[in-house]
Biopython code that builds the backbone (N, CA, C, O; Angstrom):
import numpy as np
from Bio.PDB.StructureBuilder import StructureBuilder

atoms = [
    (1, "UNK", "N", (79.065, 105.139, 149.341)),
    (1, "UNK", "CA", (79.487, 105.875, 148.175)),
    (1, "UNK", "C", (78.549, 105.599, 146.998)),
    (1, "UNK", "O", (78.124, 106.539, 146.327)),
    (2, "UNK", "N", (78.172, 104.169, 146.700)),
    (2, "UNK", "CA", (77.234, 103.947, 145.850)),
    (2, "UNK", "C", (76.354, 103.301, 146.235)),
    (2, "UNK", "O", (76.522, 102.419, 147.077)),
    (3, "UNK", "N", (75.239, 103.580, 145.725)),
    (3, "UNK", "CA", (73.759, 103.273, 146.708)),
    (3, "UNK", "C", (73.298, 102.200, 145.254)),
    (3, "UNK", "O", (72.140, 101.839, 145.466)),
    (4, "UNK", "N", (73.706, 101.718, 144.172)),
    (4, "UNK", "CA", (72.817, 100.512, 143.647)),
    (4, "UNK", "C", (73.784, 99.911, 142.728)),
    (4, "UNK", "O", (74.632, 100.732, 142.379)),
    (5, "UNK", "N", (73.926, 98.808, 142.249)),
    (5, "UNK", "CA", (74.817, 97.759, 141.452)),
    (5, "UNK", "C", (75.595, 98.694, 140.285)),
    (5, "UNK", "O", (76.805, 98.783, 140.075)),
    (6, "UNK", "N", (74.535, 99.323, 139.639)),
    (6, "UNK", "CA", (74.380, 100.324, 138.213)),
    (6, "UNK", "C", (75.913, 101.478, 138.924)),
    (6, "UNK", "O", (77.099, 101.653, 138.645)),
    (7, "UNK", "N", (74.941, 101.986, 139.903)),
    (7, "UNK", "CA", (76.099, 103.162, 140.498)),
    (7, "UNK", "C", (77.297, 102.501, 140.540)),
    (7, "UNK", "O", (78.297, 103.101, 140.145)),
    (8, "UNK", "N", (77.403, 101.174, 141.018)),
    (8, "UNK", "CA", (78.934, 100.889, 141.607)),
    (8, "UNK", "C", (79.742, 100.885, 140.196)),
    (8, "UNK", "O", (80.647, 101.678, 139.935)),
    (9, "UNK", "N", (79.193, 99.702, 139.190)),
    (9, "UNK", "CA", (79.491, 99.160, 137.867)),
    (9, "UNK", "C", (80.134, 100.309, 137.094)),
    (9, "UNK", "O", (81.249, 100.252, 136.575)),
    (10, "UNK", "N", (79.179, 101.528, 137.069)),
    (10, "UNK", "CA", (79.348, 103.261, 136.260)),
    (10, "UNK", "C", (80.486, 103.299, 136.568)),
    (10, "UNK", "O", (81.411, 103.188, 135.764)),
    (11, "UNK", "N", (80.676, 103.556, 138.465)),
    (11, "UNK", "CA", (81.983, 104.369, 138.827)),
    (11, "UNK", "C", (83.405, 103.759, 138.318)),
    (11, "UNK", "O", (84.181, 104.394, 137.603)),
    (12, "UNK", "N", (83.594, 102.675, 138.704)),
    (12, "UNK", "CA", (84.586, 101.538, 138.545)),
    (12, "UNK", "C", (84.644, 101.680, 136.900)),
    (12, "UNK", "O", (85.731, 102.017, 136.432)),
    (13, "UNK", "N", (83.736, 101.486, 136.148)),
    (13, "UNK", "CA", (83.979, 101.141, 135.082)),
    (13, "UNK", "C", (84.946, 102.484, 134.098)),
    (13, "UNK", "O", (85.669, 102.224, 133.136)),
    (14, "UNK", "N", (84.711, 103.802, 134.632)),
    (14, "UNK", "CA", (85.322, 104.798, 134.589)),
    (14, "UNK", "C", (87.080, 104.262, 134.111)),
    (14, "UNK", "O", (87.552, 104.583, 133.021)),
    (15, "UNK", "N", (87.745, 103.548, 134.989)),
    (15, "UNK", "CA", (89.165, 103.754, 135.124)),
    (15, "UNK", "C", (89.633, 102.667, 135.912)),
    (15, "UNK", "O", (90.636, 102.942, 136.571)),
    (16, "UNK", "N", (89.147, 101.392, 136.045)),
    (16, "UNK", "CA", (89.564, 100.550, 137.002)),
    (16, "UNK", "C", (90.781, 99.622, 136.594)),
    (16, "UNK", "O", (91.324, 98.857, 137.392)),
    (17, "UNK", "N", (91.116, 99.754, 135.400)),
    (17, "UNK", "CA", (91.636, 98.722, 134.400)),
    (17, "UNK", "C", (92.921, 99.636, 134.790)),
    (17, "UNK", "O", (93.912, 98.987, 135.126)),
    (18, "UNK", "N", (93.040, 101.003, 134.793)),
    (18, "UNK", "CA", (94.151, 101.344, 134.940)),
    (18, "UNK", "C", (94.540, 101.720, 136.095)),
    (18, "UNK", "O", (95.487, 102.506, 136.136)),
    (19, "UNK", "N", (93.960, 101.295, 137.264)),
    (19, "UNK", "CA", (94.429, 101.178, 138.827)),
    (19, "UNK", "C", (94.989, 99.802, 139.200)),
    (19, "UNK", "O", (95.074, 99.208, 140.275)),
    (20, "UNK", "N", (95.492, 99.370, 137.412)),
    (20, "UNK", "CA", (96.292, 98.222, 137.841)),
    (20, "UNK", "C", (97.377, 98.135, 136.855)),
    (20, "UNK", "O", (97.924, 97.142, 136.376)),
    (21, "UNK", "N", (97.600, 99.579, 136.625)),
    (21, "UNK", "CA", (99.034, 99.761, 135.875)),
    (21, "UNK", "C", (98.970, 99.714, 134.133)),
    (21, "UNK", "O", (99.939, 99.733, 133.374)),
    (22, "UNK", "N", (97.304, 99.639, 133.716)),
    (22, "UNK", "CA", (97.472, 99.407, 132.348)),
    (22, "UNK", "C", (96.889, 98.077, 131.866)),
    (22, "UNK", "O", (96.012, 97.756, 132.668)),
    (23, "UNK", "N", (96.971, 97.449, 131.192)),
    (23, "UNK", "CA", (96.567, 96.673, 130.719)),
    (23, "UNK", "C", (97.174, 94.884, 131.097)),
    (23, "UNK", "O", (96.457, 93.898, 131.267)),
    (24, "UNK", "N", (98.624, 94.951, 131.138)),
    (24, "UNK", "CA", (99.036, 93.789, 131.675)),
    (24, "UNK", "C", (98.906, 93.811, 133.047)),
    (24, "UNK", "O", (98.928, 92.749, 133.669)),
    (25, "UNK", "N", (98.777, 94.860, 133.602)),
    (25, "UNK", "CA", (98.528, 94.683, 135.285)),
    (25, "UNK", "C", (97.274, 94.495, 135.589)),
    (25, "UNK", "O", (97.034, 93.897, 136.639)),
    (26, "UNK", "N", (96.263, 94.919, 134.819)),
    (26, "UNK", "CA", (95.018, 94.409, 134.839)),
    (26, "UNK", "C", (94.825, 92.965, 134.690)),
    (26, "UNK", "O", (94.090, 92.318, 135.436)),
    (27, "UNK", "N", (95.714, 92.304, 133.397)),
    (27, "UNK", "CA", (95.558, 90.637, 133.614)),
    (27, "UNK", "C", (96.144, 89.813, 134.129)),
    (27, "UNK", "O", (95.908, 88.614, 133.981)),
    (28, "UNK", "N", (97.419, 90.500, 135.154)),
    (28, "UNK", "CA", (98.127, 90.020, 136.441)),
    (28, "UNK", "C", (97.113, 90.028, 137.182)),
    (28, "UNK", "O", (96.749, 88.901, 137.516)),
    (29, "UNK", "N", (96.277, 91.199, 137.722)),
    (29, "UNK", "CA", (95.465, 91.378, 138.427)),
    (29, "UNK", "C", (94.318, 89.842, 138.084)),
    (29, "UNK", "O", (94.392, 88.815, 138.758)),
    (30, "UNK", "N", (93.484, 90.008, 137.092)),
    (30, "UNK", "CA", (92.808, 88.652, 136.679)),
    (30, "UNK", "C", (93.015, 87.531, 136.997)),
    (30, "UNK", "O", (92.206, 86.948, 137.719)),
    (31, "UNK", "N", (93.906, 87.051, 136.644)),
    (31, "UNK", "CA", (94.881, 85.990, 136.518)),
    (31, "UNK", "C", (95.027, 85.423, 138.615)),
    (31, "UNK", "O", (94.844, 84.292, 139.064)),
    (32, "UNK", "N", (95.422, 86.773, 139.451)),
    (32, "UNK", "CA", (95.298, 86.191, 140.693)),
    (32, "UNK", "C", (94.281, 85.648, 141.268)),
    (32, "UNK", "O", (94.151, 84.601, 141.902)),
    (33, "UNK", "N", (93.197, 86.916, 140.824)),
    (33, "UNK", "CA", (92.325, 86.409, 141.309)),
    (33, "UNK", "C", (91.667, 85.537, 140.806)),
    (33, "UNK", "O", (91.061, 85.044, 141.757)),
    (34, "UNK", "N", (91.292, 84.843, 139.613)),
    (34, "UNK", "CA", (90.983, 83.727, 139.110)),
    (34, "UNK", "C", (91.584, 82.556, 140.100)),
    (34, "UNK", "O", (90.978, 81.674, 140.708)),
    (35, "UNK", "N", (93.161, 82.896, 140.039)),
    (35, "UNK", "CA", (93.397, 81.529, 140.984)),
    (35, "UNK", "C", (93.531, 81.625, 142.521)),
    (35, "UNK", "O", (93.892, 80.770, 143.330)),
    (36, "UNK", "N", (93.068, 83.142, 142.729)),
    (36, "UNK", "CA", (92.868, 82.266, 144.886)),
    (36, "UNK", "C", (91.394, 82.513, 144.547)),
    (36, "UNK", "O", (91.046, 82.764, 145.701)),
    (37, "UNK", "N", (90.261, 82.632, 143.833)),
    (37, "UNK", "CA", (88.811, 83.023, 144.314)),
    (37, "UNK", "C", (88.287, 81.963, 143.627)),
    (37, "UNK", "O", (87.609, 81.303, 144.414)),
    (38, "UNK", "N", (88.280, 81.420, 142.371)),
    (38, "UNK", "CA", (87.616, 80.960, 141.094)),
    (38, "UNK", "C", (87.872, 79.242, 141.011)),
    (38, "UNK", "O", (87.097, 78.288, 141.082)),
    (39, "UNK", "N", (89.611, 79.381, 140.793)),
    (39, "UNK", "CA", (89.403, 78.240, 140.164)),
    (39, "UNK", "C", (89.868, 77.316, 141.445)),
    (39, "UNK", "O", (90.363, 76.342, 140.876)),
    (40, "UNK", "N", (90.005, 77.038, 143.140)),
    (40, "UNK", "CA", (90.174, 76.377, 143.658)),
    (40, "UNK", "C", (88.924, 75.919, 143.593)),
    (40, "UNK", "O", (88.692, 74.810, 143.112)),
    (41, "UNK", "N", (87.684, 76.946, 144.206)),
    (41, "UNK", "CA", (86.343, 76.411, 144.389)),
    (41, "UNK", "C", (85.749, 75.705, 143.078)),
    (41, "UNK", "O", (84.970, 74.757, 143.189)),
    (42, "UNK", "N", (86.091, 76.133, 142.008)),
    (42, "UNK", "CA", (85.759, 74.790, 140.536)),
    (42, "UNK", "C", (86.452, 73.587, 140.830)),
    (42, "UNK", "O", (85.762, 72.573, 140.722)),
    (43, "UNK", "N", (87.835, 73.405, 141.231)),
    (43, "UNK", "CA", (88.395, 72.312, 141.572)),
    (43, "UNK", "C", (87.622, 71.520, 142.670)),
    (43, "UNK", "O", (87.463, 70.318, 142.454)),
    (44, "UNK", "N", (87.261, 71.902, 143.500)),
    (44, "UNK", "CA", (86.758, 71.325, 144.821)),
    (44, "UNK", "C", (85.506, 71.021, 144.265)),
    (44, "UNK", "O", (85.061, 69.991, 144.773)),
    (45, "UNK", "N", (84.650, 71.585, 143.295)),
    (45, "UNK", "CA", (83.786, 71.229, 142.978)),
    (45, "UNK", "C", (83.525, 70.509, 142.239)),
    (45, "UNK", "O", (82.359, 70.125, 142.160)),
    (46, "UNK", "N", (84.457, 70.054, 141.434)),
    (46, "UNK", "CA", (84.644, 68.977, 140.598)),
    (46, "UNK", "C", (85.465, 67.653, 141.369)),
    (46, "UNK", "O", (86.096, 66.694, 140.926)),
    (47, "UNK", "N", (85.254, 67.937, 142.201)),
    (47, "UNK", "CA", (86.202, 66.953, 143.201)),
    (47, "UNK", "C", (87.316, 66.336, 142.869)),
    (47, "UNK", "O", (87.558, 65.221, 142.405)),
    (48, "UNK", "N", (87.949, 67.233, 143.179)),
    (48, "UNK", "CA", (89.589, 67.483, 143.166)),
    (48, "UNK", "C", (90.203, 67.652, 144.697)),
    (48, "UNK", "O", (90.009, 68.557, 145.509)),
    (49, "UNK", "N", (90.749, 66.847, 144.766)),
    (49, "UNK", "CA", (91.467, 66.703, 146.683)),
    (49, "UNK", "C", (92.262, 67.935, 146.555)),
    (49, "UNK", "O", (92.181, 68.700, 147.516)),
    (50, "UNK", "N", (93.130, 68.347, 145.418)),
    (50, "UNK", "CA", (93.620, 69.509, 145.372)),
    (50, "UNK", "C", (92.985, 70.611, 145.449)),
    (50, "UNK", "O", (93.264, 71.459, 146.296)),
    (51, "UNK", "N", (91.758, 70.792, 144.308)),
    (51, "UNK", "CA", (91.202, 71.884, 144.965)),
    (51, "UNK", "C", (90.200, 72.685, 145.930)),
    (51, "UNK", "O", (89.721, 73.817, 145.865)),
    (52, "UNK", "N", (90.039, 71.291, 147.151)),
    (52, "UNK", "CA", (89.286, 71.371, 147.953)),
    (52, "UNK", "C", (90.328, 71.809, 148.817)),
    (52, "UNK", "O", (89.959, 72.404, 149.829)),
    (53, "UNK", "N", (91.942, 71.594, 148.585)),
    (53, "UNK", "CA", (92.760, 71.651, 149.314)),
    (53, "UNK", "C", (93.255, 73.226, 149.298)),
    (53, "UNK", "O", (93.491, 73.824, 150.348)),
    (54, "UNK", "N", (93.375, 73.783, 148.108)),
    (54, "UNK", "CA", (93.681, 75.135, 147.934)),
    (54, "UNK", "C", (92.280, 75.684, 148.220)),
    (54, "UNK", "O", (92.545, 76.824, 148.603)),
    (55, "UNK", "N", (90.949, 75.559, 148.264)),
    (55, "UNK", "CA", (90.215, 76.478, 148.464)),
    (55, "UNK", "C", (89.992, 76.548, 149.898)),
    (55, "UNK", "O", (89.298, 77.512, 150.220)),
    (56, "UNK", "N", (90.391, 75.783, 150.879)),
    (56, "UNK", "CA", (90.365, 75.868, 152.147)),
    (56, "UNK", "C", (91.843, 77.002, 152.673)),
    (56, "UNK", "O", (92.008, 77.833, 153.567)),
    (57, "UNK", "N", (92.280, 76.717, 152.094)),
    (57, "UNK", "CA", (93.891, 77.101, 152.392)),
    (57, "UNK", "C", (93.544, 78.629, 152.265)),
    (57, "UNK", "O", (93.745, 79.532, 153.077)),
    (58, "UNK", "N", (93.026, 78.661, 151.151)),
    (58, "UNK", "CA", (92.625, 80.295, 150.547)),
    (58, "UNK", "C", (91.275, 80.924, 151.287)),
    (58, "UNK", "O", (91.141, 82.143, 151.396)),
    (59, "UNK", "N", (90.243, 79.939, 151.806)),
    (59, "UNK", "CA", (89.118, 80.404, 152.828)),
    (59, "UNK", "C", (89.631, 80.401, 154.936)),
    (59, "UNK", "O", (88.769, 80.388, 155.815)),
    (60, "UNK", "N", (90.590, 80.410, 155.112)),
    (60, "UNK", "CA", (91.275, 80.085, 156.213)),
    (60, "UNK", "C", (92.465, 81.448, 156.407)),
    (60, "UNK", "O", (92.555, 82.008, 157.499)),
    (61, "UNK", "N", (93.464, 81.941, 155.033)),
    (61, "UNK", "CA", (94.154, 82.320, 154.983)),
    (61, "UNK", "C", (93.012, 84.036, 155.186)),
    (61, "UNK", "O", (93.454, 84.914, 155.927)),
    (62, "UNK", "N", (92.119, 84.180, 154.708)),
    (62, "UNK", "CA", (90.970, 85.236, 154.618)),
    (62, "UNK", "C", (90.116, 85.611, 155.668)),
    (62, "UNK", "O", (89.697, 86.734, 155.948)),
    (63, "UNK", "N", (89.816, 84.030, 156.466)),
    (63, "UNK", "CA", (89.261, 84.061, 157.866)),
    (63, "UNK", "C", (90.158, 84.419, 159.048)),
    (63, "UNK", "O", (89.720, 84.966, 160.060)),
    (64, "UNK", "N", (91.712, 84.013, 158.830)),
    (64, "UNK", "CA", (92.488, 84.584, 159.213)),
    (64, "UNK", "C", (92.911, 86.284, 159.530)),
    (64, "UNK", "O", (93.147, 86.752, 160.644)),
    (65, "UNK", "N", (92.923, 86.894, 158.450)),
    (65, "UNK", "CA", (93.191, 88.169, 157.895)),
    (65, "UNK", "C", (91.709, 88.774, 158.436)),
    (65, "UNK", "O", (91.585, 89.950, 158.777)),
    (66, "UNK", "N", (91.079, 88.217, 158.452)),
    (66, "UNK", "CA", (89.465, 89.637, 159.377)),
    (66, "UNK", "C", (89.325, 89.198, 160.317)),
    (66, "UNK", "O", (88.306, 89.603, 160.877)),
    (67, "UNK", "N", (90.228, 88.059, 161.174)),
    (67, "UNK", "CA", (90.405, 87.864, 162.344)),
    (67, "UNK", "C", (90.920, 89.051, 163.051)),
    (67, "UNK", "O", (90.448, 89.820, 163.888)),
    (68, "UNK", "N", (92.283, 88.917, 162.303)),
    (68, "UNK", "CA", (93.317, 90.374, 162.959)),
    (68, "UNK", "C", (92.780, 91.634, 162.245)),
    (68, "UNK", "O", (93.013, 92.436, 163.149)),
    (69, "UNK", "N", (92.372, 92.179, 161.522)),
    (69, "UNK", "CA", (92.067, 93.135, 160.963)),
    (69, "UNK", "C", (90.344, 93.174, 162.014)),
    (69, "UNK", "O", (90.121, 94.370, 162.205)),
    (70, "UNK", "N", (89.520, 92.557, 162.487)),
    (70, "UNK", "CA", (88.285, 92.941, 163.189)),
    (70, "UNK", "C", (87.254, 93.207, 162.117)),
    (70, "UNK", "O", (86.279, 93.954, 162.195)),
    (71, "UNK", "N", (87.725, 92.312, 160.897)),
    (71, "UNK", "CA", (86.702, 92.461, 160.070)),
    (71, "UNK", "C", (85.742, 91.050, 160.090)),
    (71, "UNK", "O", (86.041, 89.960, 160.578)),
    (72, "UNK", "N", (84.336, 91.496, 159.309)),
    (72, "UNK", "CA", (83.098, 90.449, 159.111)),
    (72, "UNK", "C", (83.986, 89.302, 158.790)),
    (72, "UNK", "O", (84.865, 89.353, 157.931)),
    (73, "UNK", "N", (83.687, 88.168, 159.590)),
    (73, "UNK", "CA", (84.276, 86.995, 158.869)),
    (73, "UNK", "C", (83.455, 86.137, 157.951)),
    (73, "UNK", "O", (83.761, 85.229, 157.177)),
    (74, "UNK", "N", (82.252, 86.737, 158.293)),
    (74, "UNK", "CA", (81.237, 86.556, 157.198)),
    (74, "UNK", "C", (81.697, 86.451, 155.966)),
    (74, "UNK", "O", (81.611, 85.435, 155.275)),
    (75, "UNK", "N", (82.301, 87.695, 155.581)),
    (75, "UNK", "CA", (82.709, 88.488, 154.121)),
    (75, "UNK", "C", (84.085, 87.492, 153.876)),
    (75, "UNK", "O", (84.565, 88.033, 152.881)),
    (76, "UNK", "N", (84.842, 86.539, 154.155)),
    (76, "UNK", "CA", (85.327, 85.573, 153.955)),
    (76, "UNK", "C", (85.007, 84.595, 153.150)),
    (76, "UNK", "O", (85.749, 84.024, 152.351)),
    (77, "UNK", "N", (83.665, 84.359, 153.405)),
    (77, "UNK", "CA", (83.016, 83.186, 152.779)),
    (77, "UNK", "C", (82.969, 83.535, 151.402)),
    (77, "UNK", "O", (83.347, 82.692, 150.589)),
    (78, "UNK", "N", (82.427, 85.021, 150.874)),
    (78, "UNK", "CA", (82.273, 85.462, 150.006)),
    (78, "UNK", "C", (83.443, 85.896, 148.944)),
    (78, "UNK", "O", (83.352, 86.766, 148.078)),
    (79, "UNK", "N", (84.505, 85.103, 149.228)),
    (79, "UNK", "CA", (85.837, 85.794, 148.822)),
    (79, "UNK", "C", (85.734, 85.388, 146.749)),
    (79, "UNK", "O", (86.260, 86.057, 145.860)),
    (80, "UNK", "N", (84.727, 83.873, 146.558)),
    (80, "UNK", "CA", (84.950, 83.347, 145.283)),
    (80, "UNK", "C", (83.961, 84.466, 144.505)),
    (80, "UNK", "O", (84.133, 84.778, 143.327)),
    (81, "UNK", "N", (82.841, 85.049, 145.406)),
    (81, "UNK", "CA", (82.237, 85.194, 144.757)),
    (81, "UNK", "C", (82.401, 86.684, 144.280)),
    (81, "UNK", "O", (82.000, 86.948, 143.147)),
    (82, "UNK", "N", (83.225, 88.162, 145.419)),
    (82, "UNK", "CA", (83.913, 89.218, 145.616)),
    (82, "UNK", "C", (85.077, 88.798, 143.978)),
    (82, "UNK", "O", (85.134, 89.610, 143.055)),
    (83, "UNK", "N", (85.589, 87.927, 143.953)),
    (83, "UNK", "CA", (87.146, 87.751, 143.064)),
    (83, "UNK", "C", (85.511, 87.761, 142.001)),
    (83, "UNK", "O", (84.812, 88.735, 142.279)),
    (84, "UNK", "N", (85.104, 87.129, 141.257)),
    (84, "UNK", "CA", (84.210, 87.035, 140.095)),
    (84, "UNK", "C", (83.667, 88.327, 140.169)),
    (84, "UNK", "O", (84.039, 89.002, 139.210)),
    (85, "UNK", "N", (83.215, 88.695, 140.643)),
    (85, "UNK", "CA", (82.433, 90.698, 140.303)),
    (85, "UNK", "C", (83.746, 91.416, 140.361)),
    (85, "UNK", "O", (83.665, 92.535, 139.854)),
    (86, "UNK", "N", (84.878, 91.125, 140.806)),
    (86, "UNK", "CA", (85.740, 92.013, 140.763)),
    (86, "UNK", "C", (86.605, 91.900, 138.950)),
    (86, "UNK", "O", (86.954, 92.818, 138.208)),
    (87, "UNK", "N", (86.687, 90.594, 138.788)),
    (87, "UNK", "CA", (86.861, 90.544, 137.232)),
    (87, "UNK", "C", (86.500, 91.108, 136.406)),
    (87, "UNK", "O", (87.022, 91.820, 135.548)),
    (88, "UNK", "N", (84.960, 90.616, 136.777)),
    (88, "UNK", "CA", (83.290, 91.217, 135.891)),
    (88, "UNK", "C", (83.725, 92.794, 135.308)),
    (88, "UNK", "O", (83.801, 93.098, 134.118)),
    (89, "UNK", "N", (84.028, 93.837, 136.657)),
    (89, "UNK", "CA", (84.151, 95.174, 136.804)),
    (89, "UNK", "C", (85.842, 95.658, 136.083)),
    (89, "UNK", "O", (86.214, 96.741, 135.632)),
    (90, "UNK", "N", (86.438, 94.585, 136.202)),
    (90, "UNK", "CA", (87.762, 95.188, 135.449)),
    (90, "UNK", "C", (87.768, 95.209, 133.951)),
    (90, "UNK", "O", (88.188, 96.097, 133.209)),
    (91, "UNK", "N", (87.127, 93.866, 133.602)),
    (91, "UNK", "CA", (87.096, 93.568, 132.150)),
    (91, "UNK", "C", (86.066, 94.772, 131.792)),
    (91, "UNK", "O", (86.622, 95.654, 131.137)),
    (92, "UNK", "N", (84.239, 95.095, 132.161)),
    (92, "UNK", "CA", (83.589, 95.972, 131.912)),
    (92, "UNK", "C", (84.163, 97.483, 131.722)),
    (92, "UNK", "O", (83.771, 98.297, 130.885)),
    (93, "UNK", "N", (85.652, 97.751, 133.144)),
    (93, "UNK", "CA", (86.286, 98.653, 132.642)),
    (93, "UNK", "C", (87.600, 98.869, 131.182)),
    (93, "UNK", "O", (87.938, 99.921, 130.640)),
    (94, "UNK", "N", (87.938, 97.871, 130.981)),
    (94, "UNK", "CA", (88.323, 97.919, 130.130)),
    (94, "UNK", "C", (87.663, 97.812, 128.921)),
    (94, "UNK", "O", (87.975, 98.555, 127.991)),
    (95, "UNK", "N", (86.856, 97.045, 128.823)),
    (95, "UNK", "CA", (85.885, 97.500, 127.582)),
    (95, "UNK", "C", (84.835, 98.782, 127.160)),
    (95, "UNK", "O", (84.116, 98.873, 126.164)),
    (96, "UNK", "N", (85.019, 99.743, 128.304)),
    (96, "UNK", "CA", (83.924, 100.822, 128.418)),
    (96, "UNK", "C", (84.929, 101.843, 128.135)),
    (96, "UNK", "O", (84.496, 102.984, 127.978)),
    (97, "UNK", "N", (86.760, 101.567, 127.995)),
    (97, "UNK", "CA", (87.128, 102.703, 128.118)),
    (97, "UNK", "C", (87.039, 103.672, 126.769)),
    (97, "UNK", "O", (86.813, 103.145, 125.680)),
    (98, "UNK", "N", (87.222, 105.072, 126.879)),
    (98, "UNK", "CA", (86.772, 105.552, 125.547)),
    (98, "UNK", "C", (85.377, 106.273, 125.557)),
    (98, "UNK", "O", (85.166, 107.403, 125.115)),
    (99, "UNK", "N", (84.335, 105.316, 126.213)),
    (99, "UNK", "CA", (83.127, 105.309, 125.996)),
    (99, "UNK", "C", (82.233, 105.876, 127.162)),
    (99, "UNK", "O", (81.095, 106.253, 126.882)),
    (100, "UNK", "N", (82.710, 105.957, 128.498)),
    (100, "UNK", "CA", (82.820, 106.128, 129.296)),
    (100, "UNK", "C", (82.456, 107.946, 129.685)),
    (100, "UNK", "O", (83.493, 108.500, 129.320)),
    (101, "UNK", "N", (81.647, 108.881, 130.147)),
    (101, "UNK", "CA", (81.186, 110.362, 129.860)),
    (101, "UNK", "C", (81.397, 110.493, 131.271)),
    (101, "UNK", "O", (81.275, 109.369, 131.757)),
    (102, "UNK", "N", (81.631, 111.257, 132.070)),
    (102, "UNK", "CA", (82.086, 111.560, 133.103)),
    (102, "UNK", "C", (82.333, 113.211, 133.384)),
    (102, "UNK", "O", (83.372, 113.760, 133.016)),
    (103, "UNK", "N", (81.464, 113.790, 133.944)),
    (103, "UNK", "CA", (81.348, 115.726, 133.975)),
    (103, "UNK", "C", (81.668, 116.293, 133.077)),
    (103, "UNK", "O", (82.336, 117.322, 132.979)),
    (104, "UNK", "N", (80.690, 114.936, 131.499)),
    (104, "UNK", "CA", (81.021, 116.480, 130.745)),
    (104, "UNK", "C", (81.987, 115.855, 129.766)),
    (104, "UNK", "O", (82.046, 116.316, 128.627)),
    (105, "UNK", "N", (82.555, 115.098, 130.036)),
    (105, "UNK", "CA", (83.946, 114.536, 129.348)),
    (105, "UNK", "C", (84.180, 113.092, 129.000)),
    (105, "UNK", "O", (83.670, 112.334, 129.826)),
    (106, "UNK", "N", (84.705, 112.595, 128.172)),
    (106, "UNK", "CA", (85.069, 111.152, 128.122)),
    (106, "UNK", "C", (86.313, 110.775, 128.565)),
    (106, "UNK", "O", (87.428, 111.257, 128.365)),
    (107, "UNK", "N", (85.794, 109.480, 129.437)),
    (107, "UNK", "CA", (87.116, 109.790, 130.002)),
    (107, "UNK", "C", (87.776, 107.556, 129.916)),
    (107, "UNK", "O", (88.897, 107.228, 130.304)),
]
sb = StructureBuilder()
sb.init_structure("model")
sb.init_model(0)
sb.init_chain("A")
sb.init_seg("    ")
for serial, (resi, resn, name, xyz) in enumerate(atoms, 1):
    if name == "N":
        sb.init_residue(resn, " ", resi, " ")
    sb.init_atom(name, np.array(xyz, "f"), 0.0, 1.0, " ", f" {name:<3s}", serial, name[0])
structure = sb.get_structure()
């Protein structure tokens, strides 16, 4: 669908904030993913038994899920780093809204 970073960032940034109900569902949305993608792997990295403990729990529970689903389990590994661009792109949509030109229109 999108062939370069720019393309993906544009599309998303369109309306993504409100494919999560608005504004507080956008920082429900945040807020999760901060804590299964973000902040176990800071914990573990700061060496924290806890959050070496939740980021396994949360890299297992994912390796799990593209087990049965027949997806890359590759793309597992990548789950801290998927939750951080996915933030990146909600907040960018919420700050672009307004501003945002789309066929012609602002949308």
């Amino acid at each position: 669908m999108y062939s370069s970073w720019s393309e993906l960032r544009n599309g998303y940034a369109k309306s993504l904030w409100k494919g999560f109900g608005g504004p507080f569902g956008s920082f429900v949305a945040i807020a999760l993913l901060a804590l299964t993608g973000i902040i176990p792997l800071a914990s573990a990295a700061s060496g924290s038994s806890y959050g070496w403990f939740a980021f396994e729990a949360v890299l297992l529970s994912r390796i799990i899920s593209a087990r049965i689903t027949r997806a890359n389990i590759f793309d597992s590994l990548l789950h801290p780093i998927s939750a951080a661009l996915l933030i990146y792109l909600i907040i960018y949509s919420w700050l672009m809204r307004g501003r945002i030109q789309w066929k012609g229109r602002t949308v």
